[in-house]
C-alpha positions in Angstrom: 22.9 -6.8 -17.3 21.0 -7.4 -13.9 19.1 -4.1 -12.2 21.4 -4.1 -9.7 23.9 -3.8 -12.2 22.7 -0.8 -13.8 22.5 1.1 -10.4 26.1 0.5 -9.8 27.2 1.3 -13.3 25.1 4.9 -12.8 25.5 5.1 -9.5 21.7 5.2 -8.3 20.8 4.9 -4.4 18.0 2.5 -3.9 15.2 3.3 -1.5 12.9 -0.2 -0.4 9.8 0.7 1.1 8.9 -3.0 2.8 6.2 -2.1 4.8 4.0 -4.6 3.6 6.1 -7.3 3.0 5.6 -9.4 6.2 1.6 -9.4 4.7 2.8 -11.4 1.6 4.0 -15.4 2.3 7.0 -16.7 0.7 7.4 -12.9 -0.4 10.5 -12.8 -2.5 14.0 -11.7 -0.8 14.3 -7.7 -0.2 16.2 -6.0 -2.7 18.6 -4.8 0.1 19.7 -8.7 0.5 20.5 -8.7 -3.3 22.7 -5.5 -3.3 23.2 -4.0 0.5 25.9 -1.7 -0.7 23.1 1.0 -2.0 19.9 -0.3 -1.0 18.0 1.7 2.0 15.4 -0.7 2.7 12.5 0.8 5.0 10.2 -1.4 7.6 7.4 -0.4 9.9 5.2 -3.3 12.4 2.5 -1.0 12.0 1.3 -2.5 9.1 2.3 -6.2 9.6 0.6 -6.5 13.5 -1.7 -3.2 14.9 -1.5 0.4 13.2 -0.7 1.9 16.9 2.7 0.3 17.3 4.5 2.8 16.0 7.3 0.9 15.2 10.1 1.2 12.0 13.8 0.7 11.1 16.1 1.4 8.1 18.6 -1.3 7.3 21.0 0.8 5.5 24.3 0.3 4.1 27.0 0.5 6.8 28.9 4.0 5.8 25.4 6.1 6.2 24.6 4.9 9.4 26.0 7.2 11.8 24.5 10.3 9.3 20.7 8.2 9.7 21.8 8.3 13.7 22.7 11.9 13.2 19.7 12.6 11.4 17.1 10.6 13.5 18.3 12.5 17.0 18.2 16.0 15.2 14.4 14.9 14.2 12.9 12.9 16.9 15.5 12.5 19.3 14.9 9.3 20.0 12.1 6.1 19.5 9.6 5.2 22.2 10.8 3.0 24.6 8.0 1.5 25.5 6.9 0.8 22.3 10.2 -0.6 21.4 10.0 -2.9 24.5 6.6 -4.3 23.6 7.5 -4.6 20.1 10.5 -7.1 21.5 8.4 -8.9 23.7 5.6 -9.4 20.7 8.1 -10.6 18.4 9.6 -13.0 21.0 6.6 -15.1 22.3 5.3 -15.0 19.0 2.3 -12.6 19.6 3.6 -10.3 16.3 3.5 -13.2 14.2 0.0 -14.2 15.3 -1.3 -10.7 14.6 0.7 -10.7 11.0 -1.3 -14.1 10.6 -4.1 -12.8 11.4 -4.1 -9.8 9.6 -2.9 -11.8 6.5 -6.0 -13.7 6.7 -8.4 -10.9 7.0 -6.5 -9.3 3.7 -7.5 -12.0 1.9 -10.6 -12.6 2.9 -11.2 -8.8 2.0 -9.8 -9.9 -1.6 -12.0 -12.4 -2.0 -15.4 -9.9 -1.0 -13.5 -7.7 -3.7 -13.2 -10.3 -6.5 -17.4 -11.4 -6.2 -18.8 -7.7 -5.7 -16.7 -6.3 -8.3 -16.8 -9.5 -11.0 -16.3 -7.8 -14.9 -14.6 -4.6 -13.6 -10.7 -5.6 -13.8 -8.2 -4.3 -11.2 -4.9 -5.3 -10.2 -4.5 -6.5 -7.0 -2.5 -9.3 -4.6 -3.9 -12.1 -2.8 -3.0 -10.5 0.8 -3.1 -7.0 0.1 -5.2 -4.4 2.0 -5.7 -2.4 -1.4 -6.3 -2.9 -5.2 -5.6 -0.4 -8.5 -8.0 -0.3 -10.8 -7.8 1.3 -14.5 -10.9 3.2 -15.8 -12.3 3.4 -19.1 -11.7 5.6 -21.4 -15.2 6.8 -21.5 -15.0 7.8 -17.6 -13.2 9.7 -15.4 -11.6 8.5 -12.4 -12.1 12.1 -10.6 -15.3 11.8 -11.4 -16.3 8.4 -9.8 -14.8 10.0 -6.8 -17.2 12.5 -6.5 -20.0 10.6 -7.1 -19.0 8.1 -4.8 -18.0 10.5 -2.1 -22.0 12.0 -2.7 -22.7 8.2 -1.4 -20.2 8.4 1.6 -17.9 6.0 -0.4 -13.9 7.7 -0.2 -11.9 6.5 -2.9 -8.4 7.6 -3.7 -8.0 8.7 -7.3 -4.3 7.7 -8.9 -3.0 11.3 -8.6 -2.9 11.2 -5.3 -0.1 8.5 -5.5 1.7 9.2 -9.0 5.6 10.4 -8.7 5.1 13.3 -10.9 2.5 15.8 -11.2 0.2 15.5 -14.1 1.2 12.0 -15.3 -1.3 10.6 -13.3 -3.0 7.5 -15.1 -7.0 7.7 -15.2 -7.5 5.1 -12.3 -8.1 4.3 -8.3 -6.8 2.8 -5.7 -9.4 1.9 -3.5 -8.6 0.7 0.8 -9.8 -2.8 1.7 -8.8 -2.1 5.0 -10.2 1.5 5.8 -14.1 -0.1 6.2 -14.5 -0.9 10.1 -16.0 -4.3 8.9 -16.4 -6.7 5.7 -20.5 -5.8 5.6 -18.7 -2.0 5.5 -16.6 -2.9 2.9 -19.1 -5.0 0.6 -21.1 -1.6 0.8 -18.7 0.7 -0.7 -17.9 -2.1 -3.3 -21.4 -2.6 -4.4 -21.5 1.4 -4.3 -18.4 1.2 -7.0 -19.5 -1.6 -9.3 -23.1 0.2 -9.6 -21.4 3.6 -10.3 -18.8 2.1 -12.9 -22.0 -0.1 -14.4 -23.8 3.2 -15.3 -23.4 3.8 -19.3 -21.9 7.6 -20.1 -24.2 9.6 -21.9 -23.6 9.6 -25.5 -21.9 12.7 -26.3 -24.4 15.6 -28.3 -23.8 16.5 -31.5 -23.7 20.4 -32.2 -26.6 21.6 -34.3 
């Protein structure tokens, strides 16, 4: 039995969140393509061309449109029309795909900066993506690394932040490629990380 299957058989609404997928080449098809009838897939130009284009659109199945209408002119009334306007002209001369290009190229070369500095400390991670997760060892705390990186004016986000339920947070990070203002930036806060997870954890003392 297929996923899409399953949903139908329990009846379970699927929400897409594609943001990113214009970043990712020969990205597989959204689920919304594979079953439309319950799939609310979710898209933003903010993260495929410039952060201030303020841009996004549902594609949702066709008997809760007028209630996302409804919903959308009770909430912001409306979208910006100029912004809307210059999102139509980027995407018509081509000047949104150069930007996604761009910024596709940039996300890799941040990967590859990633993959040298931080050689021996696994993470998972895509080829084009402006972030990676990476698992601690047992013998550390992710909480902790945050601090001590923070005490180094190095921000990482510890897993809690992002986990679905509170308290099942695995011990891990998910540290922005994109955040630093530059690569040199970046390789900074990445050699800050792989000397803070090289540092051996104190043996623990045995009670007298």
């Amino acid at each position: 039995m297929s996923w899409y299957e399953v949903c139908r058989e329990h009846d379970v609404t699927i929400i897409e969140n594609g943001a990113l997928a214009p970043l990712v080449a020969k990205a597989p098809p959204p689920l919304a393509a594979l079953e439309p009838s319950r799939t609310y897939h979710i898209g933003s130009l903010s993260k495929a061309t410039l952060p201030a284009l303020r841009i996004g659109y549902i594609r949702a199945p066709a008997e809760a449109r007028r209630a996302l209408e409804e919903a959308a002119a009770a909430t912001v009334w409306s979208g910006s029309p100029l912004m809307q306007e210059l999102a139509s002209q980027w995407m018509a001369d081509g000047t949104a795909v150069a930007l996604r290009d761009a910024r596709r190229a940039e996300a890799s070369a941040r990967q590859a900066l990633a993959t040298k500095v931080l050689k021996g400390h696994p993470y998972l991670a895509h080829a084009t993506a402006y972030f990676l997760w990476m698992p601690i060892p047992e013998h550390r705390r992710a909480t902790e690394l945050v601090e001590q990186a923070a005490a180094r004016d190095v921000l990482l986000g510890p897993a809690h932040l992002f986990a679905a339920l509170p308290g099942h947070a695995p011990n891990a990070l998910r540290m922005s490629l994109g955040a630093a203002s530059s690569r040199a930036e970046l390789e900074r806060g990445l050699k800050t990380l792989a000397e803070l997870l090289d540092v051996t954890a104190p043996a623990p003392r045995r009670m007298s």
